[in-house]
Backbone as CSV, one residue per row, in Angstrom:
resi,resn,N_x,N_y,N_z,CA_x,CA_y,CA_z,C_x,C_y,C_z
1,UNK,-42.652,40.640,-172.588,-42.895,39.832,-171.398,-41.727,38.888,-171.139
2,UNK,-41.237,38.249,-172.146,-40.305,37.634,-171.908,-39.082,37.817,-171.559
3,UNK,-38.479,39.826,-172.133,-37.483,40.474,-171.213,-37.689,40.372,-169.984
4,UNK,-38.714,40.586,-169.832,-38.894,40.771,-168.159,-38.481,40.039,-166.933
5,UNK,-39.575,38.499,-167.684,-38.649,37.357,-166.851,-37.560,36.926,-167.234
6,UNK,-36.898,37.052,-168.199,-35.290,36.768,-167.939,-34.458,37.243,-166.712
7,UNK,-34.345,38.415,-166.486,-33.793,39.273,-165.546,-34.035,38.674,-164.245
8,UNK,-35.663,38.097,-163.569,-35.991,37.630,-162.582,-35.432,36.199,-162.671
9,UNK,-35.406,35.552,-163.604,-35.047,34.516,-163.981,-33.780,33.805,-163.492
10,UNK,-32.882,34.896,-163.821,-31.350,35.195,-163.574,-31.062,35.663,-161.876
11,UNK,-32.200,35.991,-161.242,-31.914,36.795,-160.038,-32.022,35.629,-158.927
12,UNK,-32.772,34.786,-158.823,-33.537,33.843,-158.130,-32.592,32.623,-158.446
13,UNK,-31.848,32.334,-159.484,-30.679,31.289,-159.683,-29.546,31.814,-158.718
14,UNK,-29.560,33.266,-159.014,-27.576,33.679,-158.115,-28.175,33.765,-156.553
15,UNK,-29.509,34.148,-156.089,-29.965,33.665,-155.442,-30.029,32.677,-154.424
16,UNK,-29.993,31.555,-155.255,-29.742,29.995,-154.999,-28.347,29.688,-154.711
17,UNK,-27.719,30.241,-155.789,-25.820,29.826,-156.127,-25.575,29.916,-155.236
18,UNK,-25.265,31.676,-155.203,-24.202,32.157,-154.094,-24.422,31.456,-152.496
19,UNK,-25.584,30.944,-152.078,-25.481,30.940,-150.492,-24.960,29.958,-150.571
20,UNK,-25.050,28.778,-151.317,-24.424,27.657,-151.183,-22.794,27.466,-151.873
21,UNK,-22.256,28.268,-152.793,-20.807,28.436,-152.661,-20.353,29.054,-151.481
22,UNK,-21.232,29.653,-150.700,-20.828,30.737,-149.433,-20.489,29.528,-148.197
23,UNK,-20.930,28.454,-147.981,-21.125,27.738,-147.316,-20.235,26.858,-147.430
24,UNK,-19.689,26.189,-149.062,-18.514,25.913,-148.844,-17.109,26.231,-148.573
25,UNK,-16.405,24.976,-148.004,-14.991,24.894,-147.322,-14.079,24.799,-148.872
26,UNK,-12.946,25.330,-148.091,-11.694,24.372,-149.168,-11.323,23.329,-148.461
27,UNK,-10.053,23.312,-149.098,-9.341,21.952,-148.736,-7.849,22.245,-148.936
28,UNK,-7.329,21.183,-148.090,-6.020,21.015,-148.082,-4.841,19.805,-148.059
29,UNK,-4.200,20.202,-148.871,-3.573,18.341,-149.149,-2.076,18.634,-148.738
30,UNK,-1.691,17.929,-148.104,-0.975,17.272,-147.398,-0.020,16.264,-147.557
31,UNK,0.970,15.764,-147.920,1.660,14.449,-147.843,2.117,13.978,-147.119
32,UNK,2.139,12.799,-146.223,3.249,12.104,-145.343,4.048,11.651,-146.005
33,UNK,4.748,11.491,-144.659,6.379,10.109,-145.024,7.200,9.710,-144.160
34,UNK,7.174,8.488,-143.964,8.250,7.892,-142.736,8.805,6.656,-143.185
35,UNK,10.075,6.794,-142.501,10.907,5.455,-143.017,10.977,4.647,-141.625
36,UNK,11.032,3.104,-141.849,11.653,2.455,-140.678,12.728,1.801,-141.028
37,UNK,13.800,1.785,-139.857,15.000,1.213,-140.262,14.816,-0.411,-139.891
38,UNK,15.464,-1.302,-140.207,15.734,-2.975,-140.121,16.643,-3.202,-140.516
39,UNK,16.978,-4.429,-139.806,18.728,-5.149,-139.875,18.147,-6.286,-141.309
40,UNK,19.267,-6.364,-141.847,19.301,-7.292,-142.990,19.274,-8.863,-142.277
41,UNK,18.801,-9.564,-142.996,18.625,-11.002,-142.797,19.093,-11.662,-143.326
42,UNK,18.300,-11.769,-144.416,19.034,-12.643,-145.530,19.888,-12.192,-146.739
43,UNK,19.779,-12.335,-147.668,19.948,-11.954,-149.546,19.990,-12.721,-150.272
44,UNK,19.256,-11.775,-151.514,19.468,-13.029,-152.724,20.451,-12.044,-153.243
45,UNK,20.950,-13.587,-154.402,22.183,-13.035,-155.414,22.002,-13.522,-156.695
46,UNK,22.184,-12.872,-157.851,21.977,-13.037,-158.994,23.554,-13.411,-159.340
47,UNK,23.675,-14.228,-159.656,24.739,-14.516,-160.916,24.184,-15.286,-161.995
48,UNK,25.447,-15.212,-163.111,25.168,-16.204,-164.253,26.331,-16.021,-165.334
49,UNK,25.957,-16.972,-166.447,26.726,-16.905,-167.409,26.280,-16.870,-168.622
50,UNK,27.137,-16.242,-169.315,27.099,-16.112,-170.550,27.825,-15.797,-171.609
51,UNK,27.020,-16.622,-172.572,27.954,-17.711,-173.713,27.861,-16.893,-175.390
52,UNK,28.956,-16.828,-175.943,28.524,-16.615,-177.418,29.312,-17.480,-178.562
53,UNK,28.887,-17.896,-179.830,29.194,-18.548,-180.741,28.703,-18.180,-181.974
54,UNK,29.374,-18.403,-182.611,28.582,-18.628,-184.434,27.383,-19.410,-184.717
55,UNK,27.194,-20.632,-183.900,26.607,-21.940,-183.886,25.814,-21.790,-182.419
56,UNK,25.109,-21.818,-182.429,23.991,-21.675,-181.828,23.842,-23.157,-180.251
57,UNK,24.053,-24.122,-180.598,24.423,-25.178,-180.283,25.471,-25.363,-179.382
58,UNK,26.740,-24.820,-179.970,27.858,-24.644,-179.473,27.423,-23.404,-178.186
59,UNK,27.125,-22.521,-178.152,27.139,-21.521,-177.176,26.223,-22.361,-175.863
60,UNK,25.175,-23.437,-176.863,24.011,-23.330,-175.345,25.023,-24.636,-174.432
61,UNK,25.842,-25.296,-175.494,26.620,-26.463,-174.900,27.274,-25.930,-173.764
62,UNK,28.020,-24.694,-174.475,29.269,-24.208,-173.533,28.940,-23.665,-172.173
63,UNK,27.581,-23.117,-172.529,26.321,-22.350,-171.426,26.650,-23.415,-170.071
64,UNK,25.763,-24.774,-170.589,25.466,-25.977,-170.003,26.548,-26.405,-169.115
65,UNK,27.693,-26.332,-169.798,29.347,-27.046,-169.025,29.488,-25.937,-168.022
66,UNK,29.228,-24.599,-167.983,29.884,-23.445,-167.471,28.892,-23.632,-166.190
67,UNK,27.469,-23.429,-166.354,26.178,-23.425,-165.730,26.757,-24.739,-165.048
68,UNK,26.932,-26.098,-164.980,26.780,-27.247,-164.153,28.272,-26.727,-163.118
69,UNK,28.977,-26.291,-163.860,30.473,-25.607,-163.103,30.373,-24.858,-161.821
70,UNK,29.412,-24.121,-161.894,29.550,-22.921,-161.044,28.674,-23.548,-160.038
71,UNK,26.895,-24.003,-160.168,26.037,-24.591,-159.580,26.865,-25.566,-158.581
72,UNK,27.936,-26.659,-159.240,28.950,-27.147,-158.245,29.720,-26.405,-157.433
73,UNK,30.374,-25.750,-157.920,31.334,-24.634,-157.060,30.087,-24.254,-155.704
74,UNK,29.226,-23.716,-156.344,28.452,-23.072,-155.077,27.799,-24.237,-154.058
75,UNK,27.639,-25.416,-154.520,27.422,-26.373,-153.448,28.626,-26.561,-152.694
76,UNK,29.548,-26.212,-153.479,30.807,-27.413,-152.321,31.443,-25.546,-151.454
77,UNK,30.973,-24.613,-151.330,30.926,-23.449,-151.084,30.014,-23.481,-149.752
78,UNK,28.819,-24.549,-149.857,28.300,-24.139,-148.761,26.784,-24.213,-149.027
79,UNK,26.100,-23.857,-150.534,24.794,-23.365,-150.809,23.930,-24.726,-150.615
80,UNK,22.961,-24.604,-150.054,22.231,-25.960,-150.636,21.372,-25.875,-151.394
81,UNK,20.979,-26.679,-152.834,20.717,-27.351,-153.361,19.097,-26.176,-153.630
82,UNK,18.674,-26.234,-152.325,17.010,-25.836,-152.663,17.546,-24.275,-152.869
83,UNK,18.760,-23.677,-152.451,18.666,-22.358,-152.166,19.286,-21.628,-153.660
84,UNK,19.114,-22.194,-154.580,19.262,-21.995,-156.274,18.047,-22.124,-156.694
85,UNK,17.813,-21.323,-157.564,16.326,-21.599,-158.817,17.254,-20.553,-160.018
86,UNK,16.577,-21.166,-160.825,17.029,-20.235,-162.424,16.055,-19.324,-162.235
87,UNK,16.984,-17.766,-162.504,16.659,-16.801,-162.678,16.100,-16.460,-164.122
88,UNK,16.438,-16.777,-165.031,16.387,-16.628,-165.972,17.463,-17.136,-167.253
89,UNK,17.123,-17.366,-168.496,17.393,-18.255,-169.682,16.893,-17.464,-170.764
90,UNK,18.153,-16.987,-171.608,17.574,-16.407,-173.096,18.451,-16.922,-174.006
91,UNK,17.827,-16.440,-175.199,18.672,-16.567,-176.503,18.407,-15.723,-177.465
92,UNK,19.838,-14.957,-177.671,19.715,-14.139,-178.260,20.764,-13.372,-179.889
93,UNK,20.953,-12.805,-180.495,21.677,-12.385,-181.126,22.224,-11.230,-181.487
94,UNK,23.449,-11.219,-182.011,24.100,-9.855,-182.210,24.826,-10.582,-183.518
95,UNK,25.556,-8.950,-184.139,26.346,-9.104,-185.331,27.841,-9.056,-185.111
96,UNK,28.545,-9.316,-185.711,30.026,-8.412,-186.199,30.162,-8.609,-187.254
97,UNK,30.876,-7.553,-187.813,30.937,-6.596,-189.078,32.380,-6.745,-188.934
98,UNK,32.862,-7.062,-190.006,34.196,-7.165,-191.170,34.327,-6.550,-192.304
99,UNK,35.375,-6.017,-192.606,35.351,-5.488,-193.962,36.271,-6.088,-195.098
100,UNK,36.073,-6.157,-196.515,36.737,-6.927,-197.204,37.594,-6.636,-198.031
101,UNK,38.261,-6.884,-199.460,38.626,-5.732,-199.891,37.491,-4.895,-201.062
102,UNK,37.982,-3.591,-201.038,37.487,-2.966,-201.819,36.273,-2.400,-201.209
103,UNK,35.836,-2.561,-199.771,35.298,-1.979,-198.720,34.341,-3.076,-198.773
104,UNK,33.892,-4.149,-199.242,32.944,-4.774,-198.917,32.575,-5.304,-197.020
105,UNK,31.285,-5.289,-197.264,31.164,-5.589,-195.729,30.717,-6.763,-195.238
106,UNK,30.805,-7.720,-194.522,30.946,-8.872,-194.092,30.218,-9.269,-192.863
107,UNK,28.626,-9.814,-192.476,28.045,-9.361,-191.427,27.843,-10.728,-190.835
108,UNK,28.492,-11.495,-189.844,28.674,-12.916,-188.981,27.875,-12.705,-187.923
109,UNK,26.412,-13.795,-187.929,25.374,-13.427,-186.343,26.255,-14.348,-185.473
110,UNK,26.282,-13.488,-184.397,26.471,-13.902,-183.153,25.479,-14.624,-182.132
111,UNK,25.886,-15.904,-181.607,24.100,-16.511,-180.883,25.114,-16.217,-179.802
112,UNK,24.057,-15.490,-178.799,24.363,-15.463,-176.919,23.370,-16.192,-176.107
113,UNK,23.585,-17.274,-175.202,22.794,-17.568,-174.687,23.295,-17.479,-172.971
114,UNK,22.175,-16.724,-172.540,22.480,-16.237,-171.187,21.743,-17.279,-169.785
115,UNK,22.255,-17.429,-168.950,21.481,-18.454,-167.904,21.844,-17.656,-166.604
116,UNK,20.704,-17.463,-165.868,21.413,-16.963,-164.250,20.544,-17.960,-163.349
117,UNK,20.690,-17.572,-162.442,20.998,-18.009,-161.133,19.856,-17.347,-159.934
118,UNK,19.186,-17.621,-159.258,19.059,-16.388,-157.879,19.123,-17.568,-156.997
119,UNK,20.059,-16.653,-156.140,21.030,-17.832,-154.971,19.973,-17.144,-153.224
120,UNK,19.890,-17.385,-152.891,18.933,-17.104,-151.704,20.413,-17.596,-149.950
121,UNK,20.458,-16.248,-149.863,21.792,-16.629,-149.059,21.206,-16.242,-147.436
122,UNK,21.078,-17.242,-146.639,20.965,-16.711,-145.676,21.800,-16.282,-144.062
123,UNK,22.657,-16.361,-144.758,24.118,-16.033,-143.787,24.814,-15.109,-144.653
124,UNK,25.045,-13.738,-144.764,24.916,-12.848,-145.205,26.945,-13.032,-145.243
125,UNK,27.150,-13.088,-144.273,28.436,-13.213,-144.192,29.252,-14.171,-145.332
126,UNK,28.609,-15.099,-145.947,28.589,-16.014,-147.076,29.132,-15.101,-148.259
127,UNK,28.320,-14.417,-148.424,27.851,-13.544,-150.133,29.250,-13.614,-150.548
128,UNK,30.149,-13.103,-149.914,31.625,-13.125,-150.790,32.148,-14.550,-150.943
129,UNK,31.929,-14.883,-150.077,32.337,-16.699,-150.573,31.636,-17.514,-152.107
130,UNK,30.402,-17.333,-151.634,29.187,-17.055,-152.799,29.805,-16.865,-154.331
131,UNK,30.372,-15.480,-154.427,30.491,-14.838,-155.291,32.319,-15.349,-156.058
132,UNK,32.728,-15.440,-154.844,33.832,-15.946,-155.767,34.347,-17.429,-156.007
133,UNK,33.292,-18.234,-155.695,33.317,-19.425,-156.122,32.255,-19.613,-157.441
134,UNK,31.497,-18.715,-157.598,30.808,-18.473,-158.849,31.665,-18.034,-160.131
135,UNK,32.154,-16.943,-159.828,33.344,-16.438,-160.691,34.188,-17.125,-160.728
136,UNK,34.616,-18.088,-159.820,35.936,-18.847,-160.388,35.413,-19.948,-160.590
137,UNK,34.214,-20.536,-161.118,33.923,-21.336,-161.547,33.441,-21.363,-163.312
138,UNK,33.508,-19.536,-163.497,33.025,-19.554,-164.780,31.680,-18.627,-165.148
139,UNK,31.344,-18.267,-164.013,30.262,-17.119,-163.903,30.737,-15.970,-164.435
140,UNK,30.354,-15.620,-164.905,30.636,-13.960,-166.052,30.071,-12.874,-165.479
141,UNK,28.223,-13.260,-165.052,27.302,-12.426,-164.629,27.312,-11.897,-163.519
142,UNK,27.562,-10.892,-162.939,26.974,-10.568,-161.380,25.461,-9.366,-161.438
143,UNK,23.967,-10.087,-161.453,23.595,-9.194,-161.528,22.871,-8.258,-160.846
144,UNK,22.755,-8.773,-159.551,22.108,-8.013,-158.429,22.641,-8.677,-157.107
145,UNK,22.140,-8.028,-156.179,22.471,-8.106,-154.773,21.393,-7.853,-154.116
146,UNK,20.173,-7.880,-153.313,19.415,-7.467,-152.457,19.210,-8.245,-151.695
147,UNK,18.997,-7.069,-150.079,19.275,-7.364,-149.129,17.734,-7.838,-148.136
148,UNK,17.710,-8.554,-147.715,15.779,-8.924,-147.259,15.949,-8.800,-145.184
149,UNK,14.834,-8.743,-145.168,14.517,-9.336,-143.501,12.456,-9.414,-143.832
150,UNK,12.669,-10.361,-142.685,11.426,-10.901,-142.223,10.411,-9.704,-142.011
151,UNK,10.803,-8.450,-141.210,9.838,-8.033,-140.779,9.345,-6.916,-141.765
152,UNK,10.047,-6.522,-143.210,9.065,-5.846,-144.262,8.375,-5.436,-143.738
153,UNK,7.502,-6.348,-143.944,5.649,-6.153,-143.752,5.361,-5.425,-142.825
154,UNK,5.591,-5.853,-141.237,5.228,-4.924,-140.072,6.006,-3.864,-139.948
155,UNK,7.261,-3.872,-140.809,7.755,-2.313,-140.766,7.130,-1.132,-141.866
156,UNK,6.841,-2.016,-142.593,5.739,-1.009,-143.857,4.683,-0.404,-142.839
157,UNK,3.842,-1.262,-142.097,2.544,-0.720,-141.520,3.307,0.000,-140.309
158,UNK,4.617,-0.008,-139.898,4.561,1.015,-138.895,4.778,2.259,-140.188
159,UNK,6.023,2.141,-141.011,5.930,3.654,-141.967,4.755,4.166,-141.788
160,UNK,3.338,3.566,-142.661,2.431,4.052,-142.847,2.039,4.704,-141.600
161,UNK,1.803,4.063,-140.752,1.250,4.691,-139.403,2.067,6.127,-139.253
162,UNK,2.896,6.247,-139.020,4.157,7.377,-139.117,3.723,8.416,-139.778
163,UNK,3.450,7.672,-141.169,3.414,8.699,-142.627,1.797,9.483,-142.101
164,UNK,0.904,8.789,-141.772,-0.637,8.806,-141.271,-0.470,10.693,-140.342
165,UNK,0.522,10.052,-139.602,0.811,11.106,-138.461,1.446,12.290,-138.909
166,UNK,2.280,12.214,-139.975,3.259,12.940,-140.536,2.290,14.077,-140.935
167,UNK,1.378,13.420,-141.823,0.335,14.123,-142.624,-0.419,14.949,-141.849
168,UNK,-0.991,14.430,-140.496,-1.772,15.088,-139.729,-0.828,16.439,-138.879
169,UNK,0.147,16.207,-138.143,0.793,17.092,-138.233,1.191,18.244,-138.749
170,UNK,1.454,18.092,-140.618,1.674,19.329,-141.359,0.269,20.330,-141.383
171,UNK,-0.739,19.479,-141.510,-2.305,20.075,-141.799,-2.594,20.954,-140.833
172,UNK,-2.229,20.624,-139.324,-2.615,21.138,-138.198,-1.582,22.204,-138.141
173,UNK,-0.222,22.141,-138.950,0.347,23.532,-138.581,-0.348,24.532,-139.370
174,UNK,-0.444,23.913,-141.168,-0.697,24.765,-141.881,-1.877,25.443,-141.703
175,UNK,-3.008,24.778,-141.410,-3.897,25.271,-140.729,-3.686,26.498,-139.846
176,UNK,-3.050,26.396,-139.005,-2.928,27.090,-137.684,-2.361,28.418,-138.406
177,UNK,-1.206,28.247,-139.351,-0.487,29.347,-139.908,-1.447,30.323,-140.568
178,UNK,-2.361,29.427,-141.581,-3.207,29.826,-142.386,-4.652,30.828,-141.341
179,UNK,-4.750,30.216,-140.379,-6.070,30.873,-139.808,-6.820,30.192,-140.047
180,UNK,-7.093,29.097,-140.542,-8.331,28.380,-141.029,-8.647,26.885,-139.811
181,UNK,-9.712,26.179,-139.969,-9.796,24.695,-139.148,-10.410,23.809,-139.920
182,UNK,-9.168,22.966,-139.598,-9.498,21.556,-139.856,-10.941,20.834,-139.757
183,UNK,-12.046,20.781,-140.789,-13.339,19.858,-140.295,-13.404,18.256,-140.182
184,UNK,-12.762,17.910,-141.344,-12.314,16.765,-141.141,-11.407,16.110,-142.836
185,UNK,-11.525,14.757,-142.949,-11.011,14.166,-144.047,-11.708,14.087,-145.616
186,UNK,-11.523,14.856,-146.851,-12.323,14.371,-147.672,-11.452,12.899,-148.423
187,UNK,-10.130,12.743,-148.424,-9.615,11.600,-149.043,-8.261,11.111,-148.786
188,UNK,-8.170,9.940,-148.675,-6.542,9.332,-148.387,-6.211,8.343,-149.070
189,UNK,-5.219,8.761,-149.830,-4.337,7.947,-151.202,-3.026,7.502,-150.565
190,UNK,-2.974,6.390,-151.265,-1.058,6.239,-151.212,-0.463,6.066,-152.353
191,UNK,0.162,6.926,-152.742,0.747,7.433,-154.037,1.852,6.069,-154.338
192,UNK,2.329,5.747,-153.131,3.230,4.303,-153.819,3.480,3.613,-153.164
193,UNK,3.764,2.337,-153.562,3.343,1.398,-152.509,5.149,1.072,-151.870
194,UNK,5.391,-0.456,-151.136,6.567,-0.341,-150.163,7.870,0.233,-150.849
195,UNK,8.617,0.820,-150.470,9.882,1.214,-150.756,11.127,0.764,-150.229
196,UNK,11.610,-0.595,-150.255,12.847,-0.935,-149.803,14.248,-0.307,-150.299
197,UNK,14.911,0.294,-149.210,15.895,0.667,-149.947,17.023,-0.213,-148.955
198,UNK,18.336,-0.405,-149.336,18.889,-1.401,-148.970,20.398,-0.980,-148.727
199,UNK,20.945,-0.511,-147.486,22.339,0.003,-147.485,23.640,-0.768,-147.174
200,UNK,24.318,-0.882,-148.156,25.124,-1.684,-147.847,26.559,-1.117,-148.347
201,UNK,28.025,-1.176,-147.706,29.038,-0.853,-147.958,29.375,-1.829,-149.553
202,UNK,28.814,-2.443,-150.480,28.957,-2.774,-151.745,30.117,-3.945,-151.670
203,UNK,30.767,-4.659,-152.836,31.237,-5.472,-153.452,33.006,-4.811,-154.097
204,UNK,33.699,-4.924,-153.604,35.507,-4.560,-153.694,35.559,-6.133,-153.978
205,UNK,36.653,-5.715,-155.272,37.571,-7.118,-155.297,39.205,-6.973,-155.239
206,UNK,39.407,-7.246,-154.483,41.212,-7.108,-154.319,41.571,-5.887,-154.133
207,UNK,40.725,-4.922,-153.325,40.575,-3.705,-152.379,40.895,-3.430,-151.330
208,UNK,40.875,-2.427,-150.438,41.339,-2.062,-149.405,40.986,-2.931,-148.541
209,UNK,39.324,-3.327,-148.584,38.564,-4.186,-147.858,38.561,-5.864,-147.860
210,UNK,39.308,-5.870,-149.240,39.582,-7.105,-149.187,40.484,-8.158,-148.556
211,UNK,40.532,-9.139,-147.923,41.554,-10.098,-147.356,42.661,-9.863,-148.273
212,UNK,43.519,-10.960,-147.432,45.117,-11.062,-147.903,44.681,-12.023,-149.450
213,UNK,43.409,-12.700,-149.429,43.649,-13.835,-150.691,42.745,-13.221,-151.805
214,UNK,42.452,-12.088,-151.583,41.869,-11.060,-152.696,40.548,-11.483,-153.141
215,UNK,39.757,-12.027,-151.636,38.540,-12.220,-151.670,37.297,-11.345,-151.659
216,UNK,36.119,-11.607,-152.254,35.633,-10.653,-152.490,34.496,-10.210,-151.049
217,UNK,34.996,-8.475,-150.845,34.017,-8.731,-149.223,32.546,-8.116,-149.728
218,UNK,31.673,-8.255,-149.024,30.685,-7.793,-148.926,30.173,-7.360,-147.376
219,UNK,29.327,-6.268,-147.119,29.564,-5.876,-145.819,27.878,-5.597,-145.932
220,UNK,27.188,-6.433,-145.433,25.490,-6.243,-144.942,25.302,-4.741,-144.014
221,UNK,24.711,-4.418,-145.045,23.731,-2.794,-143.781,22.989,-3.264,-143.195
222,UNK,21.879,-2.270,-143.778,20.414,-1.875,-142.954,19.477,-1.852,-144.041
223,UNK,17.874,-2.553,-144.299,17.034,-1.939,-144.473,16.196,-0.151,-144.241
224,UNK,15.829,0.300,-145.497,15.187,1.471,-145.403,13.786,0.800,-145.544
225,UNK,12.763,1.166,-144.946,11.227,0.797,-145.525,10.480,2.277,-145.677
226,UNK,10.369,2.208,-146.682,9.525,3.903,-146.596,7.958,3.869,-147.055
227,UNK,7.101,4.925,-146.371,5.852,4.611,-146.873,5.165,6.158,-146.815
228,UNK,4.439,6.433,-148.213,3.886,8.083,-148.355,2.402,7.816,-148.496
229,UNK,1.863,8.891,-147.731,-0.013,9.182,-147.348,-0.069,10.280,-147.874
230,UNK,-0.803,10.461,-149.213,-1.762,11.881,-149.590,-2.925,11.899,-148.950
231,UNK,-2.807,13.033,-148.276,-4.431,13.326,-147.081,-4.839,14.657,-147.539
232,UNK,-6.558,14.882,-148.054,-6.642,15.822,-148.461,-8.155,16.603,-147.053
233,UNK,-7.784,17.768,-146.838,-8.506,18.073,-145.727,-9.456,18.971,-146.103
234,UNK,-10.572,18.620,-145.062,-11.747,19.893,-145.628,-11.214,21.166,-144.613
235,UNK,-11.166,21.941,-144.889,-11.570,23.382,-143.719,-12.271,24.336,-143.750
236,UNK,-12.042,25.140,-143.061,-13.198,25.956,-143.365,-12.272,27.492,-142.643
């Protein structure tokens, strides 16, 4: 008896299954992507210095004299006062190795203590002035450059909008190619969030681009803002 209903058992489940796998759609995923372009505004600038000694003391002193050096230089340059904050302050160590006679080895810590800067420049045309009144004040560090404007934000939400469209677009070809239709949306991700990219002809010193007094140029681009939509579609 119990062979029996197994078999019925089994018949009345695929029964059930199949109409309702029959009924479902696939799906289709999709990515957007759009960039908006923007004029540069402002920039920040990283410089700094840094110090090493045997004596620990001695390096953060020398730090201190070098650091009040340059911070001057860049005021009488033009910067004001609020448009500096410390970037950052470490202390750190390294070795050197000597050898003696008879091969002995000889291991002296090195203390480095590093201090920067982020300079907030908003006359873009500045940055080389900036930069080489830093350096000739004793700045060692140059460690970034990026380039800002105000409107980021509303250029992100146009990308997205773009990217939104981008997505809908590919679906509706592939679709079309495929033979299949679009029913509607099962999900929308954004795989990463704003993407500034920042173009700029870079930093020459005593270059083609540079003046007669072997100043350092800097030449402001364009903002990139980029923004990507994973859209995954039902069809049928």
């Amino acid at each position: 008896m119990k062979k029996a209903l197994f078999p019925l058992i089994l018949a009345l489940a695929l029964a059930l299954t199949l109409p309702a796998l029959a009924d479902e759609g696939g799906t289709l995923t999709v990515q957007g992507a759009a960039t908006v372009a923007l004029d540069a505004e402002y920039a920040t600038l990283s410089v700094g210095v840094d110090t090493e000694s045997v004596n620990v003391a001695d390096a953060q002193q020398e730090n201190a004299r070098l650091m009040e050096q340059v911070i001057s230089a860049l005021q009488g340059a033009g910067c004001a006062s609020e448009d500096m904050k410390t970037g950052g302050f470490n202390v750190y160590t390294s070795y050197a190795y000597s050898y003696g006679e008879g091969g002995a080895e000889n291991r002296t810590v090195i203390y480095h203590v590093s201090n920067s800067l982020i300079i907030t420049v908003h006359d873009t045309a500045l940055i080389g002035t900036y930069i080489d009144a830093a350096g000739g004040a004793g700045a060692n560090q140059m460690n970034s450059l990026t380039f800002h404007s105000s409107a980021q934000s509303e250029a992100y939400d146009r990308a997205l909008t773009l990217a939104c469209a981008d997505a809908k677009a590919q679906a509706e070809l592939l679709a079309g190619a495929l033979g299949v239709k679009i029913k509607g949306i099962v999900s929308v991700s954004i795989p990463q969030n704003t993407v500034v990219y920042a173009r700029a002809a870079g930093a020459m010193k005593e270059s083609a681009v540079a003046d007669e007094a072997g100043s350092t140029a800097i030449l402001a681009g364009d903002l990139s803002v980029s923004a990507t939509v994973q859209v995954v579609f039902e069809i049928e």
